[in-house]
C-alpha positions as CSV (number, residue, x, y, z in Angstrom):
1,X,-28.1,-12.0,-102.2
2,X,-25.2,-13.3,-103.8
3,X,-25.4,-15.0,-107.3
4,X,-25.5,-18.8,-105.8
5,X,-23.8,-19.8,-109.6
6,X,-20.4,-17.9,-108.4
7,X,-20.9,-18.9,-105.1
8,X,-18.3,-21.5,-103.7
9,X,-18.8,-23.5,-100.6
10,X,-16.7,-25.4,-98.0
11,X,-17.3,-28.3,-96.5
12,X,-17.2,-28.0,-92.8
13,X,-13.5,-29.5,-92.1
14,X,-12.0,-27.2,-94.5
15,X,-13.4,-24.6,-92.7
16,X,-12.4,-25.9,-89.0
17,X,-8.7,-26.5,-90.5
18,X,-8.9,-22.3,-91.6
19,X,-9.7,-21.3,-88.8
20,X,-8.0,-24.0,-86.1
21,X,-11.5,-25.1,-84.7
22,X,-12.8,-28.1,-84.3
23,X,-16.2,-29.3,-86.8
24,X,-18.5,-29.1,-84.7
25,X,-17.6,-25.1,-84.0
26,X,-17.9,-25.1,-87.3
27,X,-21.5,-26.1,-86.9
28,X,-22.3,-24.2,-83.9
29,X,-21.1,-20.7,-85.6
30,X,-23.5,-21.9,-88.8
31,X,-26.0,-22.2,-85.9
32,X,-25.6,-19.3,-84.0
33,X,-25.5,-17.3,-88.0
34,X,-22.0,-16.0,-87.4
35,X,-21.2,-18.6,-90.7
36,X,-23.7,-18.4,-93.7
37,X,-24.1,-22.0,-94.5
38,X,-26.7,-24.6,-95.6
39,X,-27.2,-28.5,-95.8
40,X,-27.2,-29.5,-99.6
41,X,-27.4,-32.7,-101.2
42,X,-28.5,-35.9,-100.2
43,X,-27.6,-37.3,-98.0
44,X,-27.6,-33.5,-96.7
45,X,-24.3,-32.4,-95.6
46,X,-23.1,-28.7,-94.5
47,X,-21.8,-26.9,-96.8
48,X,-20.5,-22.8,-95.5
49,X,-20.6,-20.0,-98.1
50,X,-16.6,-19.5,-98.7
51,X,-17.2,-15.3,-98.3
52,X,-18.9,-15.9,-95.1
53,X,-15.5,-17.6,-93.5
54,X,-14.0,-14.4,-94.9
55,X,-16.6,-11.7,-93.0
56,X,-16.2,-13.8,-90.2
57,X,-12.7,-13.7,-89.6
58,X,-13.1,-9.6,-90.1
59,X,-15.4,-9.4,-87.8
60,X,-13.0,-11.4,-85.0
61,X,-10.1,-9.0,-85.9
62,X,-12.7,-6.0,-85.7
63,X,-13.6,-7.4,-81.9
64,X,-10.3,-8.2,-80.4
65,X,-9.4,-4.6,-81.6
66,X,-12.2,-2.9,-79.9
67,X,-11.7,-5.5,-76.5
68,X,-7.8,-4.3,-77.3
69,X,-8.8,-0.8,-76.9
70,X,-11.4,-1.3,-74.1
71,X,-8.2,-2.5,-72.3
72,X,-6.1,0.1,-73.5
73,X,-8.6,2.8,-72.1
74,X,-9.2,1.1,-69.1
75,X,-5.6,0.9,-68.1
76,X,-4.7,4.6,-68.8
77,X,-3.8,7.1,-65.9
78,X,-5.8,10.6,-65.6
79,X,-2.5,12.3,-66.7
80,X,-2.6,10.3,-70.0
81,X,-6.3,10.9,-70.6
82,X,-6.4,14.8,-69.7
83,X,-2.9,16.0,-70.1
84,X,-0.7,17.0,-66.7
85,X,-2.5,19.1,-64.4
86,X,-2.2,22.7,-64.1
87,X,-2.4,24.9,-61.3
């Protein structure tokens, strides 16, 4: 676990305006534990671990590259695949 002293958090809107989402998907991702985040302070308000907005956009680039190649693979002749065909 990372040393919460070094740690810098985000309020939610500064998060949604990083990654062009609205607040509330902000929330939802928090929710669903694809953002690291926690309510702190009183009145509690969301706060999201500053790293965790970084994993997350790796882990959206690492996605649409494998959907990219699902695609690529999907679209590919037998000739590209195995090479021409020999008699």
């Amino acid at each position: 676990m990372p040393d919460t002293s070094e740690t810098r958090y985000l309020a939610p809107a500064q998060v949604a305006e990083l990654l062009g989402v609205e607040t509330d998907e902000v929330i939802e991702l928090i929710h669903a534990g694809r953002l690291r985040g926690a309510r702190v302070g009183s009145p509690a308000r969301w706060r999201v671990e500053h790293e965790s907005v970084g994993e997350y956009l790796e882990d959206q680039h690492e996605e649409t590259r494998r959907i990219a190649l699902w695609r690529q693979s999907n679209e590919a002749s037998f000739p590209e695949l195995w090479g021409p065909r020999t008699s």
